[in-house]
C-alpha angles and dihedrals in degrees: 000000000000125000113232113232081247091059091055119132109248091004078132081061095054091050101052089046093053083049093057092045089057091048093053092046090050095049079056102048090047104032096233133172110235096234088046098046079046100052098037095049103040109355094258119110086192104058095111103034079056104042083044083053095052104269118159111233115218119235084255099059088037086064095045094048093051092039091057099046092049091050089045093057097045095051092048083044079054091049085243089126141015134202108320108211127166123279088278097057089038096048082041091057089044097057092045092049087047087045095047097053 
């Protein structure tokens, strides 16, 4: 008898990892800060420090992690946000826009 793809041994371990390298690409896209991606997506400032670390995201947080990437792509698709940063980046940009004017 054949194993489905779905029967595969680790095939838990290749989701979370493909988790975790959306999430990066996503930290990259949007220049934001871990803990704030964390905390805005899901309330936990240490969701990538822990799924770095191995942690085994649910189905749930799976979803709202997702859920919040893909909103937050198609606000900033829609020019409803920008590049997130942390306080240093933001204050940075301030000071080039008030330079600037």
């Amino acid at each position: 008898m054949g194993e489905s793809p779905d029967d595969l041994p680790g095939q838990e371990d290749n989701m979370e990892r493909s988790l975790l390298q959306r999430v990066e690409a996503f930290l990259k896209e949007s220049a934001m800060p871990p803990s704030v991606f964390g905390r805005a997506a899901v309330h936990d400032p240490r969701l990538v420090s822990d799924l770095r670390g191995g942690r085994e995201a649910g189905l749930r947080i799976q979803c709202r992690v997702e859920h919040f990437m893909n909103k937050w792509r198609a606000e900033r698709h829609a020019g409803r946000v920008g590049p997130q940063g942390d306080r240093r980046t933001r204050a940075m940009r301030k000071m080039e826009i008030g330079a600037g004017a």
